[in-house]
C-alpha positions in Angstrom: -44.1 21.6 -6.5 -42.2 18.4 -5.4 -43.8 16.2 -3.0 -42.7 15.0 0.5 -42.8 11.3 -0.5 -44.4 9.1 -3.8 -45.4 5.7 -2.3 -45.7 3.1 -4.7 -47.9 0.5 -3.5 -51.7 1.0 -1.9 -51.1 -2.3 -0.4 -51.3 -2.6 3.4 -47.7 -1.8 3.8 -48.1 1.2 1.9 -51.0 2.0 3.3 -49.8 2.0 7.2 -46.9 4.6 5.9 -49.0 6.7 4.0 -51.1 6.8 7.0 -48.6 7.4 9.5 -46.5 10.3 7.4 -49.9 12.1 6.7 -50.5 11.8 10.5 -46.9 13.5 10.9 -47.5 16.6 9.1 -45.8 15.0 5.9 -47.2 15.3 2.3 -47.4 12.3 1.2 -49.1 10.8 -2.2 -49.5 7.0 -2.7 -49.6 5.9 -6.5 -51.4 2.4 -7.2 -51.7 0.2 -10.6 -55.0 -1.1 -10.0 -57.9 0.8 -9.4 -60.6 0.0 -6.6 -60.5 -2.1 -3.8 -58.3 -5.2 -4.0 -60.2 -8.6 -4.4 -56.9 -10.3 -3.6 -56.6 -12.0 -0.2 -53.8 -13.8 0.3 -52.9 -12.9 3.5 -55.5 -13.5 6.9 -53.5 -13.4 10.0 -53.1 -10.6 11.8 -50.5 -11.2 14.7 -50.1 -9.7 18.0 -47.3 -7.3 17.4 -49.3 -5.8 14.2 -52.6 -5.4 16.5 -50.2 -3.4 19.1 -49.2 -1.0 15.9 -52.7 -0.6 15.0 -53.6 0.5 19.1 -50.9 2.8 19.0 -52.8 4.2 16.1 -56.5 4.1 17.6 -57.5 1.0 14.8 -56.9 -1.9 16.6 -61.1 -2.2 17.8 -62.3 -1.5 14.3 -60.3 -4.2 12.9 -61.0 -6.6 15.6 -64.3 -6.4 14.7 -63.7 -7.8 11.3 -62.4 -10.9 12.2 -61.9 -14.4 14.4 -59.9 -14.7 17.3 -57.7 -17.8 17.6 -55.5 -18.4 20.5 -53.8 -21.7 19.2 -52.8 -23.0 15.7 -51.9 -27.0 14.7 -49.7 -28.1 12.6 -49.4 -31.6 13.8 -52.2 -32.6 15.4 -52.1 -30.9 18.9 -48.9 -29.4 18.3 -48.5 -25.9 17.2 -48.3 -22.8 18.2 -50.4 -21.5 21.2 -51.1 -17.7 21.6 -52.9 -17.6 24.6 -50.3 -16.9 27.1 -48.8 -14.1 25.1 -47.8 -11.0 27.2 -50.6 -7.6 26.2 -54.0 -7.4 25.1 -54.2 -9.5 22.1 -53.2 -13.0 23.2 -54.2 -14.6 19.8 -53.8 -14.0 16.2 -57.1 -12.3 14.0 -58.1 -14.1 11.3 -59.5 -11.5 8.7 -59.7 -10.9 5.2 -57.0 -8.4 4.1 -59.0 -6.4 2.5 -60.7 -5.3 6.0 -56.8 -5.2 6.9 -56.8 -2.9 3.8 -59.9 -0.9 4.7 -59.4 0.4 7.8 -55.9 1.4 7.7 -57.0 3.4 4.2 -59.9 4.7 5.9 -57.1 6.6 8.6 -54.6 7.1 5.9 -57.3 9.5 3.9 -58.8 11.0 7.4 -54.9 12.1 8.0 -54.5 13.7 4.4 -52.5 11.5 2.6 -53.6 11.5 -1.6 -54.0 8.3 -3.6 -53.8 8.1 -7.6 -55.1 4.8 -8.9 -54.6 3.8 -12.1 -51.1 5.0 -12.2 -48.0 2.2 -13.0 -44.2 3.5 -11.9 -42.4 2.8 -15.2 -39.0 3.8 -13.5 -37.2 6.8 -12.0 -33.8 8.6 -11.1 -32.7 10.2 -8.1 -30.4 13.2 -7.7 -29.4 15.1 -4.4 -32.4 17.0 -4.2 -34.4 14.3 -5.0 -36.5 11.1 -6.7 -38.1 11.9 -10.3 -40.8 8.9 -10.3 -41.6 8.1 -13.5 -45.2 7.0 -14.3 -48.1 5.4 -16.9 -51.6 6.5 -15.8 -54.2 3.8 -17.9 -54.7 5.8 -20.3 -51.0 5.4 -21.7 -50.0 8.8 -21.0 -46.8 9.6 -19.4 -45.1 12.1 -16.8 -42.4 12.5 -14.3 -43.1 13.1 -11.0 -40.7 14.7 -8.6 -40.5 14.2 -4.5 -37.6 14.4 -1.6 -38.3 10.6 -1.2 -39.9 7.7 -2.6 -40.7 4.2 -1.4 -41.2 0.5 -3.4 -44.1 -1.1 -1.3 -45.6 -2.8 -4.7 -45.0 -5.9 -4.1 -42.9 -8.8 -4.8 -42.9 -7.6 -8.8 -41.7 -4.5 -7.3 -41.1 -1.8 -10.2 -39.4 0.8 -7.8 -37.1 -2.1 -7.0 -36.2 -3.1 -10.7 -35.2 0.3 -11.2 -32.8 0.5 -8.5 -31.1 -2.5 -10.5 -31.1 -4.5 -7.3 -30.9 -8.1 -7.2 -33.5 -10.0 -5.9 -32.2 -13.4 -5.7 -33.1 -16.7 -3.8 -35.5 -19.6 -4.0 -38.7 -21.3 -4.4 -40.0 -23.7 -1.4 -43.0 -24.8 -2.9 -44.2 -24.5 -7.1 -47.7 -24.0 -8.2 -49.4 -23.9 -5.2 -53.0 -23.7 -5.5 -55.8 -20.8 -4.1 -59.4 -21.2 -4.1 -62.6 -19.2 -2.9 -65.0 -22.0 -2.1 -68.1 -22.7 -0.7 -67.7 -26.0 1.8 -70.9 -28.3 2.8 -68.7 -29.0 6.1 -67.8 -26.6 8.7 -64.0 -27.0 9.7 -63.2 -27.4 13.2 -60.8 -25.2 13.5 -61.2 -21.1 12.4 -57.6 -21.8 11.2 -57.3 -25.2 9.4 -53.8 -26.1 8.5 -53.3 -29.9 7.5 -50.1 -31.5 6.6 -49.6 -34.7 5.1 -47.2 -36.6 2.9 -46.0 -34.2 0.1 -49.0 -32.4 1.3 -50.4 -29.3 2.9 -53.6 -27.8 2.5 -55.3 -24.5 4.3 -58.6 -23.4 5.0 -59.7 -20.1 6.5 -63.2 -18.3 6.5 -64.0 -15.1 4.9 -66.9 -14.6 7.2 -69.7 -14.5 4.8 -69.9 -18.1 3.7 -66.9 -18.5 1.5 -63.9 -20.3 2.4 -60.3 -19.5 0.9 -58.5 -22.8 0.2 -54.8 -23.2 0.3 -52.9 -26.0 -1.2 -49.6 -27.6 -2.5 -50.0 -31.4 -3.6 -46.6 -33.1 -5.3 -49.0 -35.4 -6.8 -50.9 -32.1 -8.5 -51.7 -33.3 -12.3 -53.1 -29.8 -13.2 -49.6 -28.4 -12.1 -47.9 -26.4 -15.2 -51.2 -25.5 -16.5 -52.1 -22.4 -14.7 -55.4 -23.9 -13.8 -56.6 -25.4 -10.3 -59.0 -28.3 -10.6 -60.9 -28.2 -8.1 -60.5 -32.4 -7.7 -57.0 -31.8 -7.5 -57.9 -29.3 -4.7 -60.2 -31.9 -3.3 -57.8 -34.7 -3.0 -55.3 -32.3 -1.4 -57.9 -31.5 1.4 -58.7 -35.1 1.7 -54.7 -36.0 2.2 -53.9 -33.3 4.5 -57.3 -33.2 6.8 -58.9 -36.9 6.0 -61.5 -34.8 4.5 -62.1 -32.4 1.5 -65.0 -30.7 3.7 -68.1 -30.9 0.8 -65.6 -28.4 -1.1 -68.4 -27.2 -3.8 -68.1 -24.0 -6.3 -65.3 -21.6 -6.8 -65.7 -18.0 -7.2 -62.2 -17.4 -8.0 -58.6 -19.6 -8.5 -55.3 -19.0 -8.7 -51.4 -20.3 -8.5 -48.5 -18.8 -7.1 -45.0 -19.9 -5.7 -43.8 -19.6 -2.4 -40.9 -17.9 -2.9 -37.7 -16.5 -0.4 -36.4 -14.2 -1.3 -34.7 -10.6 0.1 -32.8 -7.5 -1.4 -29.6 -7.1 -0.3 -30.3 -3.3 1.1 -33.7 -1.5 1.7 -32.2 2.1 1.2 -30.9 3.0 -2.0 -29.9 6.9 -1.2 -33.4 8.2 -1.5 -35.5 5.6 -2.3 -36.5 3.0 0.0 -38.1 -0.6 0.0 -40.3 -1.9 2.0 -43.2 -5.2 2.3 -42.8 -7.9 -0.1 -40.9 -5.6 -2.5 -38.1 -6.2 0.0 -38.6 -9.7 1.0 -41.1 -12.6 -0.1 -40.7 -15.8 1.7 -42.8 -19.4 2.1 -46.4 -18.7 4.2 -46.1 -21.3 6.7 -47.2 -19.0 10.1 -48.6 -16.3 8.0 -45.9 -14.0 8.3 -45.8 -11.8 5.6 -48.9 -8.9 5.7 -47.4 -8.5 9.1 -43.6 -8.2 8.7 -44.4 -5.8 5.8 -46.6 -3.3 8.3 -44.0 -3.8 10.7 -41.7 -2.1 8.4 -43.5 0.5 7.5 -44.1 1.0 11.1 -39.7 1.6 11.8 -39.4 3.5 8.5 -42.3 5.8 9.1 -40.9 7.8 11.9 -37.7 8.3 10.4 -38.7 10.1 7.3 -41.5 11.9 9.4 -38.2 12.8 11.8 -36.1 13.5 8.1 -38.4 15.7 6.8 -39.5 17.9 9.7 -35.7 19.2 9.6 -35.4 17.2 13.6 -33.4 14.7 12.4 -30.6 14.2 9.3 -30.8 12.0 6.9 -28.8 8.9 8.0 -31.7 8.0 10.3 -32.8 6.4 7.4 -29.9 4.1 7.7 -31.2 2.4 11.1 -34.3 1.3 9.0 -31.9 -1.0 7.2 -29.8 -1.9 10.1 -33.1 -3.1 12.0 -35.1 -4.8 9.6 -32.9 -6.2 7.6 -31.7 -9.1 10.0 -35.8 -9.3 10.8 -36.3 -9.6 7.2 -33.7 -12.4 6.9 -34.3 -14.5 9.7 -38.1 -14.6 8.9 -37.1 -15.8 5.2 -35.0 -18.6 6.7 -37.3 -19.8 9.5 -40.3 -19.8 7.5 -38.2 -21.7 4.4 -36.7 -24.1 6.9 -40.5 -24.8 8.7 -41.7 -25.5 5.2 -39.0 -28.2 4.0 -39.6 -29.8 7.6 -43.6 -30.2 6.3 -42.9 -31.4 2.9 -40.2 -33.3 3.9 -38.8 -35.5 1.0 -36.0 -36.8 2.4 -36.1 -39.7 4.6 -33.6 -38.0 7.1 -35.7 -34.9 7.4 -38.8 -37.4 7.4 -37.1 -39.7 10.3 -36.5 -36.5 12.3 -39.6 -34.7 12.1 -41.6 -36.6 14.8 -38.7 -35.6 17.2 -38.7 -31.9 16.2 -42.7 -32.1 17.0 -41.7 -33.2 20.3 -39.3 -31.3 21.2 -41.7 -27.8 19.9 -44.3 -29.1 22.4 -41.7 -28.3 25.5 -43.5 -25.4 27.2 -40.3 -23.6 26.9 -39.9 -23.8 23.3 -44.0 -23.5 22.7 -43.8 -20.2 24.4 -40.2 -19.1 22.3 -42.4 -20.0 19.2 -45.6 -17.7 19.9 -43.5 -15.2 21.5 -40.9 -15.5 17.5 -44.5 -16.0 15.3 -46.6 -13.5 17.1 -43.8 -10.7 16.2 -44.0 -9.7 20.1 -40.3 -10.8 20.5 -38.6 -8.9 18.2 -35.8 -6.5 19.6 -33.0 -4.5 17.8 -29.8 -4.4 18.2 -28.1 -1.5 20.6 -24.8 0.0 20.9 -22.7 -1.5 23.2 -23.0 0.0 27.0 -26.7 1.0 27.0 -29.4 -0.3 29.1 -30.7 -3.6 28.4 -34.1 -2.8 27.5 -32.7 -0.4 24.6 -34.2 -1.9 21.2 -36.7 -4.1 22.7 -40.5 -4.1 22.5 -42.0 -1.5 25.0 -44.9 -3.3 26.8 -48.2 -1.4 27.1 -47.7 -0.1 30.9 -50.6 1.9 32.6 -50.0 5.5 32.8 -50.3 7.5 36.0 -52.4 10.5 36.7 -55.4 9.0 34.6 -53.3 9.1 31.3 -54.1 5.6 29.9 -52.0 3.0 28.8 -48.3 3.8 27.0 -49.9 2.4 23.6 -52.6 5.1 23.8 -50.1 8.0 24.4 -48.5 6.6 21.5 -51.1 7.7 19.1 -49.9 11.1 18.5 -47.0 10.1 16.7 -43.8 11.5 19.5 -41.5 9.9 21.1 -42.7 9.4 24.8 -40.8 9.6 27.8 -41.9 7.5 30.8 -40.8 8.4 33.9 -40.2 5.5 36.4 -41.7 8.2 39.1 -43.1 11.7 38.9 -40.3 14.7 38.4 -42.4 17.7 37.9 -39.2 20.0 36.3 -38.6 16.8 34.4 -41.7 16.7 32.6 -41.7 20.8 32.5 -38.1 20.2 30.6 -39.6 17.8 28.3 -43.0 19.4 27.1 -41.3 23.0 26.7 -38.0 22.2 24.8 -39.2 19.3 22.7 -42.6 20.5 22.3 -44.4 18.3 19.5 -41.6 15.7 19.5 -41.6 13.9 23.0 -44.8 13.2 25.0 -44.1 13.0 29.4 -45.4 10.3 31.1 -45.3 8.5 34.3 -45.4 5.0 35.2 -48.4 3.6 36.8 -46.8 0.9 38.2 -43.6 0.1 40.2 -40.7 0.5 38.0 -37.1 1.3 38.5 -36.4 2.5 34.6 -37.3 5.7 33.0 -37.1 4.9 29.5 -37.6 6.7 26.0 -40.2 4.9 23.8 -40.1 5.8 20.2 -43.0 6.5 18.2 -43.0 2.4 16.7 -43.3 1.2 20.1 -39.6 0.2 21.0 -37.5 1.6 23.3 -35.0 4.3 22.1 -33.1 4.4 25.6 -33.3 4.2 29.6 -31.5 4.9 32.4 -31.8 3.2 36.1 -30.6 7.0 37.6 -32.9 8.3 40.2 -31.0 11.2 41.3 -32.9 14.2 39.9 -30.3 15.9 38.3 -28.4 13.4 37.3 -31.3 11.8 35.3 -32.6 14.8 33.7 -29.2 15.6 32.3 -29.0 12.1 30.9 -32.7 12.8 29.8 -31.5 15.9 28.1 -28.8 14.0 26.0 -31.0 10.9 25.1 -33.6 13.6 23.9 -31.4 15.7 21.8 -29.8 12.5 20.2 -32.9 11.1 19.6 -35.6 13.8 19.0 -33.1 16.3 17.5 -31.5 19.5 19.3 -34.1 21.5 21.9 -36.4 23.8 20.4 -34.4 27.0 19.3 -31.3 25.6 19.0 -29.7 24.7 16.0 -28.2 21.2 16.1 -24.3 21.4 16.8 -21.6 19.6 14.9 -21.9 15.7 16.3 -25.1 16.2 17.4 -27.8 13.5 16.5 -25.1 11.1 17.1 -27.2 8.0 18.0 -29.5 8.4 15.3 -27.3 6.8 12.5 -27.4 3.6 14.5 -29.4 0.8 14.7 
């Protein structure tokens, strides 16, 4: 019997989907070359805007648990980026091992129902109009097909899904043979999050928790470069150029190289298969971008196959998740490349200008445009001309009325949710019994002009300033059967769904 969806990937961008269409009712089976946990931590930081996903999903404590809070990070000596005056409930960005990242967001993808299947490589596939036939290589060399309405690439920036497609994946390196370490230190950093840049320098250092530091380099004057090793006094003379110090750096458990690559596919839908994580865009570390910007597209994408599948939605919802995150995708590619040239400046214009960039990024104004940009918290999409101007913009976590929580918290059922700016009994009665299952009512807790339509990723899908009761629930009734599909038993007339192609 052909599946819902074959993810390819058990990564944490795989793992958020899998874990959000199992929550929606959809089957769902995620296939993954490796088998067991990952050892592989590349990424630490968890930002803002990804802790927000995981409270709309009741994981955000379990995670925080795992890890450090810090509220500011340096680049240059006391300028960088400072967190702690970000808008919510996570003022700061979690500095954790993916693999907790990886844990707990497993841990609610199996409790939901989805299926894993380690141990089995996609080889290629071939999609029809019915479907994706995935093929695969389980470890033992045998071969198969396997057959489902939809499948998505989140394996990585080797992406096999994505070399099937045939799609380019074209762009450029920032920084060769950069270095990775697991170390034990004699010295304690300062900071939880140690960035140090230097002349043709930068070097990284951030705590597993349990005595072992991973260690993050990229030295021009790197002898070992070419080799596919990392001496470790290559590493140490990094440290001590970056941060004055190399910190006692003692053994290594484990090394590696890799290149900090930026690159992006020029569309994440391909008819029925979709990209997503760093099989859609890689790009150079600096602000530790990358876990998150991957979750955060799993995040859009989820509820739009969830919406696909359950027959309230057609299928060119799927084309918003392109419209959306592409830009996201790109601008996070160039900001982070552009970031990294300005640290490893060679030329002596870039070099000359630098101290006056610094300067100018410790304005307040710009210091708060930088968290606000790196914590992922101002990130809006684009809306059709004419609407409201919160449309496509981050829905804050408001307190409910009537003892209902917080907005993140209704969230967690996976529906749209309707906030009303103040209580309309036959509005919420309209809501609850036509789109049963699909919308969730709600009433502001605080003093609010706007009712607005929160979709189930935490941005908002529409609002209206009309107070007049009939008048707003007729607008109420069109934004709901645009966005949560026609009113339970109707059929869906010609034109209908009409804003769900867009952005």
């Amino acid at each position: 019997m052909p599946e819902n969806v074959l993810i390819a990937g058990a990564g944490p961008t795989g793992l958020l989907l899998a874990g959000d269409l199992a929550a929606a009712g959809v089957d769902v089976t995620v296939l993954e070359r490796r088998v067991g946990p990952s050892e592989l931590t590349r990424a630490f930081a968890v930002h803002a805007r990804t802790l927000e996903l995981f409270d709309m999903r009741g994981i955000a404590d379990a995670l925080l648990r795992t890890g450090r809070r810090v509220r500011q990070i340096r680049f240059f000596g006391h300028v960088g980026i400072d967190l702690s005056g970000l808008p919510g409930r996570f003022p700061f960005v979690l500095v954790t091992p993916q693999y907790e990242t990886e844990r707990v967001l497993r841990d609610r993808a199996v409790a939901a129902g989805a299926r894993f299947q380690e141990g089995v490589e996609v080889t290629g596939l071939r999609q029809d109009a019915e479907g994706v036939a995935v093929h695969v290589r389980t470890a033992d060399g045998t071969t198969g097909v396997r057959r489902a309405a939809y499948a998505v690439g989140a394996d990585g920036a080797h992406s096999a899904v994505r070399a099937a497609l045939g799609l380019p994946f074209g762009g450029t390196s920032a920084a060769r043979e950069v270095m990775l370490a697991d170390v034990r230190l004699d010295a304690e950093p300062e900071e939880i999050f140690q960035f140090g840049v230097g002349r043709d320098v930068f070097a990284v250092i951030v705590p597993f928790g349990d005595g072992w530091y991973r260690a993050v380099a990229w030295d021009d004057d790197d002898r070992a470069a070419g080799t596919g090793e990392v001496d470790l006094d290559a590493l140490r003379a990094a440290l001590r150029k970056a941060h004055g110090t190399d910190f006692g750096l003692g053994a290594a458990r484990w090394t590696s190289r890799y290149s900090t690559d930026e690159r992006q596919v020029p569309r994440y839908r391909a008819g029925r298969v979709l990209l997503a994580g760093d099989a859609a865009h890689v790009h150079s570390p600096v602000g530790g971008q990358g876990m998150n910007i991957g979750l955060h597209d799993a995040a859009n994408l989820a509820w739009r196959l969830a919406a696909v599948l359950r027959g309230h939605a057609p299928d060119t919802l799927l084309d918003g998740y392109h419209a959306e995150r592409h830009p996201v995708g790109r601008q996070i590619v160039a900001g982070t490349g552009a970031l990294m040239r300005l640290l490893l400046a060679r030329s002596p214009v870039l070099r000359a200008a630098r101290p006056v960039l610094v300067r100018a990024a410790a304005l307040p104004p710009i210091r708060r445009r930088v968290a606000l940009v790196a914590s992922g918290l101002a990130t809006a999409y684009p809306a059709p001309r004419g609407t409201h101007p919160l449309t496509g913009r981050r829905a804050p976590d408001v307190p409910l009325a009537r003892g209902a929580g917080r907005l993140f918290e209704a969230l967690r059922d996976g529906t749209f949710v309707l906030v009303a700016a103040a209580d309309d009994p036959a509005l919420g009665y309209l809501v609850e019994q036509r789109w049963p299952g699909r919308v969730r009512y709600a009433v502001a807790g605080g003093r609010t002009r706007a009712t607005v339509l929160v979709r189930p990723d935490g941005h908002i899908a529409w609002a209206t300033d009309e107070t007049a009761p009939d008048a707003r629930a007729a607008a109420v009734r069109d934004a709901l059967a645009g966005w949560a599909g026609p009113p339970a038993g109707t059929a869906a007339p010609a034109g209908q769904n009409r804003w769900l192609s867009r952005p």
